[in-house]
Phi, psi and omega in degrees: 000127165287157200208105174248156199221130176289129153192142208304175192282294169226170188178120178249156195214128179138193197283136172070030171297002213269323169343313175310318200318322177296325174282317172316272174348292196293324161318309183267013141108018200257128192235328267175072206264151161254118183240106200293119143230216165206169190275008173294296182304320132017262189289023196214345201076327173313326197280349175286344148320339183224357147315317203265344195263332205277325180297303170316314179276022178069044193239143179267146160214188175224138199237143189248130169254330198283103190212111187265126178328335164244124213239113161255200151341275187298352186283356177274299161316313193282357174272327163326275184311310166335283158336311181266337156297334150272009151076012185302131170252341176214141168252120155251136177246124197237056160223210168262201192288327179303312187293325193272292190325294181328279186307333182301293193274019162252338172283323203272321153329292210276004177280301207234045182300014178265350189248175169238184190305305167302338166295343206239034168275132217088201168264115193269181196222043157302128176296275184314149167300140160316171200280144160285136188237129190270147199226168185212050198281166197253352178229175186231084176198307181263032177015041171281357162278040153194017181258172156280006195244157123203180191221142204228118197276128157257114182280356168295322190238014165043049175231193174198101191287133145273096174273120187238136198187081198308004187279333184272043209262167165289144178266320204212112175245144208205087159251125211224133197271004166245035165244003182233008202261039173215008170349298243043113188328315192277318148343299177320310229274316186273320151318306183286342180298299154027259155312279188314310159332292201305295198324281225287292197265019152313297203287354179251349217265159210302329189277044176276163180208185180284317207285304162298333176294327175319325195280312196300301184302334165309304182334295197292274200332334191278310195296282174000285170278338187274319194314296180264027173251332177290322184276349194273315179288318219055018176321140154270358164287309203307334201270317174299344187260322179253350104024301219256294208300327180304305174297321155300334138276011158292306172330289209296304197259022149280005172254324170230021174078189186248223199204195179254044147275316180322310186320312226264334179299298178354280188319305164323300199302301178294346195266319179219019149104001218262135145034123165294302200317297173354292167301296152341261177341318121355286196273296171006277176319291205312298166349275174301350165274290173338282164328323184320306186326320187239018203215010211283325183292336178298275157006279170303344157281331174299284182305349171303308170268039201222354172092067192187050155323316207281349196290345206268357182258344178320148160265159184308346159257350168269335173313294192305324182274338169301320188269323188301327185299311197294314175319298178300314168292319130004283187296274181316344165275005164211032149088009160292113165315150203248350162228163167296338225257319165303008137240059177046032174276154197232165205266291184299357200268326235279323198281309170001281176299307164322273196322317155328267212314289203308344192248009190247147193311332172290333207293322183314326192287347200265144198275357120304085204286167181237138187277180163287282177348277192339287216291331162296299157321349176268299173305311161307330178288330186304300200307000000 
């Protein structure tokens, strides 16, 4: 069997990495930057961390912000238009997934311009490379400066397109942990959740392979031990490590997908605004009990490597029940709310969501299959 495996061109990693970008710019030849954030960073200071490396070398840009934590259509278009009003040869993005989608889907526009944004949900089939995009992120969760993905809210059709797409890889990822060490705790919290999820359900989804597992399995080991000393402490090894871990399971499930907490977060996201990480986080558990039925061996490796040696003598329902507990303590060990009905999901919304959930891109990767039934029942279960 053939096996392809995607992964960026080049990519630094540590405390002050974001210093390199100027020379990385002028090497490739670049004059004309759009620099992609949103304005919590702004106002937080973080996005000035990279404004400032840029002001010392005398490189000029122009920064595009009106970018919503769940980033939609028009905020991509309206980034578009932006691009081409500077006149931009290169684009840097100094955020979290939202921000690095956005700049993703203002890169691909602006290459393949016949096409539009809605066409290009799923795996999409663009001739051209995207615009080159330098990616700087800011939270340590959605590793999207090394994926093939993003996600785009359609606020019209209340859905949130997955696009998958190797033109939309990043040329340059520059993870520099002191760009995430001033996080806002529940960010931190959600993000690393995140992270974890992409790991977790990489390593079960049907198209794993030895190459992803290495990567997904590092993930957990890292996310595991680092996650609540980075959001509770603000350590700094730990906020550099789950960075590290984030990014390494970007490696792994932008190559072989996810599974359906993604399928079932999405829909939160598009229907009531809420948190990816959040959502994930949230679902995770309830999910991986569902999986469990078929995943129980997965499992038992996970835990194995996570410091629960004893899992290997466990029969497959103490596997399973062992890992969602561990999953949830987790969670609860860095302040994630625990049902959906606390972001505001309804009892009537579920076949809604369900019907959503059965048509989203993810769900094919997952190593159960699932039904519309399931998925109610998964969502009831959340609450």
């Amino acid at each position: 069997m053939v096996t392809k495996f995607v992964l960026n061109e080049t990519s630094y990693f540590g405390k002050g990495a974001r210093e390199v970008l100027p020379e990385e710019i002028t090497r490739r030849g670049f004059e004309r930057i759009l620099l992609v954030t949103d304005e919590s960073l702004i106002k937080a200071g973080v996005t000035e961390k990279v404004t400032s490396v840029l002001d010392k070398a005398a490189m000029e840009y122009s920064v595009y912000s009106d970018i919503k934590p769940n980033p939609t259509i028009r905020n991509v278009l309206d980034g578009v238009e932006r691009c081409k009003k500077e006149k931009s040869d290169v684009i840097v993005a100094v955020g979290g997934g939202s921000v690095i989608d956005t700049a993703k889907g203002i890169s691909i526009l602006m290459t393949n311009q016949d096409r539009t944004l809605q066409s290009l949900n799923g795996v999409s089939n663009t001739v051209n490379r995207g615009m080159p995009l330098i990616a700087l992120p800011t939270t340590h969760g959605t590793a999207a400066e090394v994926t093939i993905n993003y996600v785009i809210t359609d606020e019209e059709r209340k859905i949130k397109m997955v696009c998958v797409d190797p033109n939309d890889i990043p040329v340059l990822a520059i993870v520099d942990s002191d760009l995430m060490a001033t996080l806002p705790k529940s960010i931190a919290a959600s993000t690393g959740m995140d992270a974890l999820t992409h790991a977790v359900e990489g390593y079960i989804t049907k198209a794993h392979n030895t190459m992803s597992d290495m990567f997904h399995m590092e993930a957990i080991k890292l996310i595991f031990k680092y996650l609540p000393s980075a959001v509770n402490e603000r350590n700094e090894e730990a906020i550099e490590k789950m960075g590290l871990a984030q990014y390494i399971a970007g490696m792994g499930f932008s190559n072989v997908g996810l599974g359906i907490v993604h399928s079932m977060a999405h829909q939160l996201g598009a229907v009531y605004d809420t948190p990816h990480g959040v959502a994930n986080a949230i679902l995770l558990p309830t999910v991986m009990r569902f999986n469990g039925e078929v995943c129980a061996d997965r499992f038992r490796e996970i835990l194995v490597n996570i410091g629960r040696p004893d899992a290997a003598n466990l029969n497959n329902q103490d596997v399973v029940n062992t890992f969602v507990w561990m999953l949830e303590e987790l969670s609860k060990s860095v302040g994630i709310t625990q049902t959906i009905k606390d972001v505001g999901c309804k009892e009537e919304d579920l076949e809604m969501l369900a019907d959503k959930a059965m048509e989203d891109p993810c769900k094919p990767g997952n190593p159960r299959e699932v039904t519309k039934e399931d998925f109610i029942n998964l969502y009831r279960a959340a609450m």
